[in-house]
C-alpha positions in Angstrom: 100.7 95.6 54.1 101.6 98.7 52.3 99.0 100.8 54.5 100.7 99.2 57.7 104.2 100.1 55.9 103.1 103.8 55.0 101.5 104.2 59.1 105.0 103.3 60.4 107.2 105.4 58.2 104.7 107.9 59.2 104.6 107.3 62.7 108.7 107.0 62.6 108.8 111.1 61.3 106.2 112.4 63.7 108.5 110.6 66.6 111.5 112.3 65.1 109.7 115.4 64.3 109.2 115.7 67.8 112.3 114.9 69.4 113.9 117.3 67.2 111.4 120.0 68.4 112.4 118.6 72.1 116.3 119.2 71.4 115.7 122.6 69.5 113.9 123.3 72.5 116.4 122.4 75.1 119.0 123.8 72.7 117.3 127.0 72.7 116.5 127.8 76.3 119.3 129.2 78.0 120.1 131.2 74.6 116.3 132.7 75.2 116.5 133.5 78.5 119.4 135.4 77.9 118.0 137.3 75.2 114.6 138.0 77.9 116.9 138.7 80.5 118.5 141.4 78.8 115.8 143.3 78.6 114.5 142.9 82.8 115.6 145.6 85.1 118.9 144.8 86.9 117.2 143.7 89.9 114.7 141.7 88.4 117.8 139.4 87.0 118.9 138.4 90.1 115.5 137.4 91.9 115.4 134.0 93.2 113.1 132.5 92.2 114.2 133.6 88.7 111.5 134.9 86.1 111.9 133.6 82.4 109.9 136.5 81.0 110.8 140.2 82.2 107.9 141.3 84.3 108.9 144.7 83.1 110.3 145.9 80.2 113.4 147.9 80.3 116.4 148.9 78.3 119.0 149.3 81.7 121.1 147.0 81.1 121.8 148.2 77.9 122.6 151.6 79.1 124.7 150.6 82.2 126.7 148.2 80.0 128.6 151.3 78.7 129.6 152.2 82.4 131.9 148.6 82.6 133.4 148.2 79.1 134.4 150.5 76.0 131.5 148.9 73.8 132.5 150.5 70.4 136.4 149.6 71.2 135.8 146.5 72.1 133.3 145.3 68.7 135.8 147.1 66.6 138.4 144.7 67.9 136.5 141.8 67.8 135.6 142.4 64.1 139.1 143.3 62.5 140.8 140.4 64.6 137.6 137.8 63.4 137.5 139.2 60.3 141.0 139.6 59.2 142.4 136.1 60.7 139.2 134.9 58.5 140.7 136.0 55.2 144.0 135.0 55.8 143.2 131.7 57.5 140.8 130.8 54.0 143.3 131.9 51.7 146.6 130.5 52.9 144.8 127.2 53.6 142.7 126.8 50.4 146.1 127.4 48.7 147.7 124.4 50.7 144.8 122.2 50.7 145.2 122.8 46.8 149.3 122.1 46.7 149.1 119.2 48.8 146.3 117.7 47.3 147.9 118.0 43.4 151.2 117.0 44.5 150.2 113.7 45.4 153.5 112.7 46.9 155.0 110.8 49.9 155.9 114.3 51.2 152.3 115.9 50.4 151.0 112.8 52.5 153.2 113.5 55.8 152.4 117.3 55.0 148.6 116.0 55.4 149.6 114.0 58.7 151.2 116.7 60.6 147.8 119.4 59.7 145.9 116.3 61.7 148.2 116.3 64.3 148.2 120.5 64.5 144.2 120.4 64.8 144.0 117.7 67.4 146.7 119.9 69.6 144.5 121.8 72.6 144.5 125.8 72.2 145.7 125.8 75.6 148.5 123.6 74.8 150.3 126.0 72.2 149.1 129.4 74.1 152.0 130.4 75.8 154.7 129.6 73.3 152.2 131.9 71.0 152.5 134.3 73.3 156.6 134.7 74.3 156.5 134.6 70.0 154.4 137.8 70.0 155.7 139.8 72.7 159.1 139.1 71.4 158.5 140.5 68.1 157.0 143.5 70.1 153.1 142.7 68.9 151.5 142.4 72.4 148.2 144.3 72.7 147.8 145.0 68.5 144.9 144.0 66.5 148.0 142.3 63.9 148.9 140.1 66.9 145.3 138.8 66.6 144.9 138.4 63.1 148.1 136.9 63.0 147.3 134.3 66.3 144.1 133.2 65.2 144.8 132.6 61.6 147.4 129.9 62.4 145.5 128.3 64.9 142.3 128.0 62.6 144.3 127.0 59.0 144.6 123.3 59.7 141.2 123.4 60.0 140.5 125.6 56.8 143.1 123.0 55.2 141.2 119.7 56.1 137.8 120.9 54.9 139.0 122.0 51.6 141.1 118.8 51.0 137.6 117.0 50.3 136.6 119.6 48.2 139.4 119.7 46.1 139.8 115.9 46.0 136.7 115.9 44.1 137.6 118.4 41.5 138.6 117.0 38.1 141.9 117.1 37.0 141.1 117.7 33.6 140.1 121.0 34.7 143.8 122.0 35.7 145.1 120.9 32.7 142.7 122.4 30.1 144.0 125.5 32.0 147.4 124.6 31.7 147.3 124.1 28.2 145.5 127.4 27.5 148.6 129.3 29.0 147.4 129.6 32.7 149.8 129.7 35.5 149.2 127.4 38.6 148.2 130.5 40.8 145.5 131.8 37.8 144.4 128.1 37.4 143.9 128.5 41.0 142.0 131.7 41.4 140.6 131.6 37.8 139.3 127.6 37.5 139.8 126.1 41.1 138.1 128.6 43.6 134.9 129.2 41.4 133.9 126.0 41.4 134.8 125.2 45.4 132.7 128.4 46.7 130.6 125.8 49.3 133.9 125.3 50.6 135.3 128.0 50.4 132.4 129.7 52.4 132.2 126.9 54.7 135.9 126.8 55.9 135.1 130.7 56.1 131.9 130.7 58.3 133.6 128.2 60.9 136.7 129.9 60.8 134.8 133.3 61.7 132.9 131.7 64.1 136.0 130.4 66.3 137.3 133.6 66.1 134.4 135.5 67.0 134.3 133.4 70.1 138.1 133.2 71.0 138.9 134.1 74.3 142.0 132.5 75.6 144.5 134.1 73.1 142.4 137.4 73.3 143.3 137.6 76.9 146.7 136.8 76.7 147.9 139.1 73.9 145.8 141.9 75.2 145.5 144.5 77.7 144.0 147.7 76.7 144.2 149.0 73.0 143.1 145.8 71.2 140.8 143.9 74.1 138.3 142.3 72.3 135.0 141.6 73.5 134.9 138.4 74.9 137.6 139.5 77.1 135.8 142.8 78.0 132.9 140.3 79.1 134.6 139.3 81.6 135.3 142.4 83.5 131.3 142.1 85.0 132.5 139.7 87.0 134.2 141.8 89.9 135.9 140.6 93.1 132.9 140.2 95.0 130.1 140.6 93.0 128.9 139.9 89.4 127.2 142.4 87.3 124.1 140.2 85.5 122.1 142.2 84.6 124.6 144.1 81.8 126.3 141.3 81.2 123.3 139.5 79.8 123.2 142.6 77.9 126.4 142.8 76.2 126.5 139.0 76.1 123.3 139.4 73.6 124.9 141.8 71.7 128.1 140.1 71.0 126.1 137.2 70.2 123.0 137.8 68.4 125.1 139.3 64.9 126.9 135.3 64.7 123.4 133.7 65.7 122.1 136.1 62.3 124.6 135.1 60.3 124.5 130.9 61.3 121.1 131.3 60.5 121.5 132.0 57.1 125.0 130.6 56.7 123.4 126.5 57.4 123.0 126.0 53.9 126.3 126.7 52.8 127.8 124.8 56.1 125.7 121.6 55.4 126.4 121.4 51.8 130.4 122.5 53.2 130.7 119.4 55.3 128.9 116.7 53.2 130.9 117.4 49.8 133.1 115.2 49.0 131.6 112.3 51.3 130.2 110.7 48.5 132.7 110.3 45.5 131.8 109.0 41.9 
């Protein structure tokens, strides 16, 4: 019986071993043959039947990239926007996950409601009301009208992953700091944050990530001086034509920092998400 028990349980990982390796594989594909098509010649994308490894090697793409979009300009703008929203996003909403989780009130628990009701509201929903707000304070086409876009739209979700996390800090902690003298901010920054770091760098990651990837507010409070690169991507595709070969390109480019940093971000994302799920 227990050698029947131990072939099952055996047989049940190599099935799931393998349909993971299935799904990682089907997962993977297009993200491959984007990176292999980068490197083809121009023409050599566009061949029907299509190739999944480049026959020849060649850097063209790379170099005729630069002849559709400012590559430099556009990076630049992706970072400061991705980056800068990032910070603001983490710390405004790690302060109010912290507020409305310690106030414990009626009010803190409708505060809580209407950050639910924020993140389930589509992007595309709220877009143009974002937009008459920053054009009338004169921001259109600035890097601050960026920062300043994406950080709202991404805090209720910064504020409902760190609502777990600091539901599962001890009280005790805040008041051993209040009796040694500490303010709430320094209990905050001094007690609170160390100890919440997984989510801290969770909210983070995902925060950067959606606005690495943004693309509807990018195009509509940009033009020219702070177009970042997802909207400079789509300029490839022309009136009558559509440029894959670079695209492909700058598509791996833009991508393959994020893919880096997932990589070694998974840890911190999985132990993010499941804190807090099981409470004591």
């Amino acid at each position: 019986m227990v050698g029947g028990s131990a072939a099952r349980v055996r047989s049940v990982r190599v099935t799931l071993l393998i349909l993971t390796l299935l799904l990682s594989a089907l997962f993977l594909f297009p993200y491959v043959f984007l990176a292999l098509s980068s490197f083809k010649p121009a023409q050599e994308v566009i061949t029907i039947p299509p190739t999944f490894f480049p026959k020849t090697f060649s850097i063209e793409n790379y170099q005729e990239m630069y002849n559709y979009i400012n590559v430099e300009k556009s990076l630049l703008n992706s970072f400061v926007s991705a980056f800068g929203s990032t910070a603001i996003a983490v710390l405004l909403g790690a302060l109010s996950a912290f507020a409305l989780v310690r106030a414990n009130s009626k009010l803190s628990a409708i505060l809580l409601a209407m950050v639910f009701f924020l993140k389930m509201i589509p992007l595309s929903a709220i877009a143009v009301p974002i937009y008459r707000i920053i054009t009338s304070f004169g921001l259109y086409d600035t890097r601050i009208a960026l920062v300043i876009a994406l950080a709202a739209t991404n805090m209720p979700l910064v504020i409902w992953i760190m609502i777990g996390f600091f539901q599962s800090v001890p009280v005790s902690l805040d008041e051993a700091a209040c009796v040694d003298g500490a303010s709430s901010l320094a209990t905050f920054f001094r007690v609170i944050l160390p100890v919440s770091v997984p989510g801290i760098a969770t909210a983070g990651i995902l925060t950067l990530f959606l606005s690495w990837n943004d693309f509807l507010l990018s195009l509509m409070l940009t033009s020219a001086n702070a177009k970042t690169f997802t909207v400079s991507l789509s300029e490839f595709l022309l009136g009558y034509q559509i440029n894959l070969g670079p695209m492909t390109a700058a598509s791996f480019l833009f991508s393959f920092p994020i893919i880096i940093l997932a990589i070694f971000a998974q840890k911190y994302i999985i132990q993010g998400l499941t804190a807090g799920a099981v409470k004591e």
